[in-house]
Phi, psi and omega in degrees: 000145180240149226267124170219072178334096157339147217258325189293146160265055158311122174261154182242119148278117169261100158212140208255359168278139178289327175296298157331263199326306168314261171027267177303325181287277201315310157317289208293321181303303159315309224262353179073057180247093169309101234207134176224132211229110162259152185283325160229169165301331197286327181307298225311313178318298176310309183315325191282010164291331181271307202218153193264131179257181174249340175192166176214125177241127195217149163290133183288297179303111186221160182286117169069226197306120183283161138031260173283345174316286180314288177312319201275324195283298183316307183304301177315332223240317196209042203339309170310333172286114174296137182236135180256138157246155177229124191221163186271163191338297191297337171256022183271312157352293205269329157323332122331265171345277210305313184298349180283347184251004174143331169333122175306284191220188167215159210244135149261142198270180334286163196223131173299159168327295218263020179264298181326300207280345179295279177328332176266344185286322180278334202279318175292329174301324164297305230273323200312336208278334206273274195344319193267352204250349158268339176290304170272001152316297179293327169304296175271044168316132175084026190242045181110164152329295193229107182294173207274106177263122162165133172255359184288166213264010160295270217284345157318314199281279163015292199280322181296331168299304193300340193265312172297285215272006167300310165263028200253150204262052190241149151284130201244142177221138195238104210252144121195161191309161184296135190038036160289306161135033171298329160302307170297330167309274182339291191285344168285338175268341158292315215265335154272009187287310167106024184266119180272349188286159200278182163232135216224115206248154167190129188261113192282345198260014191234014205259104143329181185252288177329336187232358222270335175279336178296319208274308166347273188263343142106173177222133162288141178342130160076010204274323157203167190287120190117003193250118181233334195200141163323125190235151178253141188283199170281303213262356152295323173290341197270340181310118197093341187252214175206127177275157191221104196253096162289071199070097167251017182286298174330300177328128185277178209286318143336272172329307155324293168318314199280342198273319172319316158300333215257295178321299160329295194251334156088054169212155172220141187257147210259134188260150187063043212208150154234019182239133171286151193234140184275142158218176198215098172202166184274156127251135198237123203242141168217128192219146173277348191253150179288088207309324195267279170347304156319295176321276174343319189264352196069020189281358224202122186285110199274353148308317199274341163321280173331314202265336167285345204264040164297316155219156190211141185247128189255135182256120178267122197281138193333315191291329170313320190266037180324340221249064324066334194287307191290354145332289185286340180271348180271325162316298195300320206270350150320272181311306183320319157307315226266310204265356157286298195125354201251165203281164180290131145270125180284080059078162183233178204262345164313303217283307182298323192273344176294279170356273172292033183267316193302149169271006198024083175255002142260009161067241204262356165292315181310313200300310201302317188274341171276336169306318195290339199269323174277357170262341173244029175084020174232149183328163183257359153063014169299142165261162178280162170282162175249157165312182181260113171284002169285304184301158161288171178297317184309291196317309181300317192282338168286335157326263183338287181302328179289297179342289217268332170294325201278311161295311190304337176281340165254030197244317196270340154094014185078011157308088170309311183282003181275302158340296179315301165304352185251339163283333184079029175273188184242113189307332157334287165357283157329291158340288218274001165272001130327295208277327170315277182287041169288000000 
């Protein structure tokens, strides 16, 4: 079957008392929680030819198909998909057991309205980060390792620059800070470009200077000593693909000039060659540093600026985007799991508002070693961030508290009593250091 998820957060509730079952549908419906309510397992199983739920919170005692039954089925269809189980007294044992085998949580009965609607509120909140994360997968299919993941509206604008211009026949120059994902920039505008030809990576800042022409523009037999056989550069290799110059900011200034030619006339000469060789490639240019500035200072050829700087795309560092971080830590930690061998790791919601808090100053490289370090179980080595050492103590600290509030309130969807719980405060509390920092 194929699973095509709803934009809506819909739910399926399994309960075979009808009174229970009333209940429960009014509680998720007040709380605007879109709830479809069966009687058995076999509706709710027949229901899923139609429509996908975001979550199924169902009683483990059902009349023919049990619970777990029910929970076993599911797991086969969609492993990702959250299941609540609601169980009676006698049954939180085994109910225990079932989340080691794939259970989101479980409610025991009886359980209040706002015991439900908590529970079904993180669950649907889990499946949205999984939701969001086949969607945009599937938007950059083919774009690389790590497609551009992120819905804040930098990288939404982001994604909409790479899709116009990817098959448009331009040179790209690409500004952002180190592991920021200019390289993933780069290869999503290859992989969609329609260029049969390969992408050709080159860390400009990682080249010696004795060799950065060779390695470029290639050399011919006998061209300097150690040179024995004809060699093809990079940017020749590149033909037909699109070449990728990685802190070119680096690139000496000599080495600069020639490549200005090269951009130019789209030929390249070989050292120690007197034949042009035509090549045909995109160059995707990237720098952490400000080219026009750099120019300004003489560090930086300022022809060779103009020209790359034809259309140039800025990558937004990671600390602009919080709301991105759970997008990106459930991918890494996903892939991370997935190429360790090891079971999916669960996270706390403590654990999510710290993350997003973090300034990330290696940016989505940094997140990628912290996903990774937390798929093997191991602490997440984070320092807390510091404060502005210029503020007073009063000042830092208030900083600190508006910060930490202001996330917990967008982790909580504005739940001042959810907030409350993610802070460990008394929602009173909350209130009134609301009405404070305003």
């Amino acid at each position: 079957m194929t699973m095509n998820e709803p934009r809506r957060a819909r739910v399926f509730l399994v309960e075979d008392d009808p009174i229970v079952r009333r209940g429960s549908e009014q509680a998720l419906a007040l709380a605007q929680i879109d709830v479809l309510a069966f009687g058995d397992a076999e509706s709710a199983l027949a229901a899923l030819a139609q429509e996908q739920p975001w979550a199924v919170v169902t009683d483990v005692k059902l009349p023919r198909m049990g619970g777990l039954e029910l929970l076993a089925e599911l797991r086969k269809r969609d492993r990702e998909l959250p299941v609540i189980l609601a169980t009676g007294h006698g049954d939180v044992t085994m109910a225990v057991e079932a989340m080691r085998e794939g259970a989101y949580d479980f409610i025991e009965k009886p359980f209040s309205s706002e015991r439900l609607v908590d529970t079904v509120r993180r669950a649907t909140e889990r499946r949205a980060l999984v939701v969001e994360n086949r969607h945009l997968r599937e938007q950059l299919r083919g774009a690389g390792d790590m497609p551009l993941i992120g819905q804040s509206p930098p990288m939404q604008e982001l994604r909409r620059q790479v899709a116009a211009l990817a098959p448009a026949a331009v040179d790209v120059l690409l500004r952002g800070e180190t592991g920021s994902g200019k390289e993933v920039v780069a290869r999503a505008l290859h992989a969609m470009s329609g260029r049969a030809g390969p992408f050709v990576a080159v860390n400009c800042g990682a080249l010696p200077e004795n060799i950065v022409e060779s390695e470029l523009f290639g050399h011919e037999a006998g061209a300097f000593t150690g040179a024995t056989k004809r060699r093809v550069g990079r940017v020749e290799y590149a033909h037909h693909g699109t070449l990728f110059l990685d802190e070119i900011e680096s690139m000496p200034l000599a080495t600069q000039v020639k490549l200005l030619r090269v951009l130019q006339d789209r030929r390249v000469e070989r050292l120690g060659g007197n034949q042009q060789v035509a090549v045909d490639c995109r160059v995707v240019a990237a720098a952490k540093d400000d080219l026009k500035e750099l120019a300004a200072q003489g560090r930086f050829r300022p022809d060779l600026y103009y020209r790359l700087n034809v259309v140039s795309l800025a990558i937004p560092p990671l600390r602009e985007r919080p709301g991105d971080v759970p997008l990106l830590m459930a991918h890494f930690v996903r892939e991370a799991a997935q190429r360790f061998g090891k079971p999916p790791v669960e996270w706390s919601d403590r654990d999510m508002l710290r993350w997003q808090q973090y300034g990330w100053p290696g940016n989505v490289r940094e997140l990628r070693n912290v996903a990774e370090r937390v798929a093997l179980g191991l602490p997440d080595g984070l320092e807390p961030v510091a404060a502005d050492p210029g503020s007073t103590l009063p000042q830092r600290l208030e900083a600190v508290e508006r910060s930490l509030i202001r996330d917990a309130m967008a982790v909580a969807h504005d739940n001042v009593a959810r907030a409350a719980e993610l802070l460990g405060i008394p929602k009173k509390t909350l209130y009134d250091k609301l009405g404070r920092l305003k």
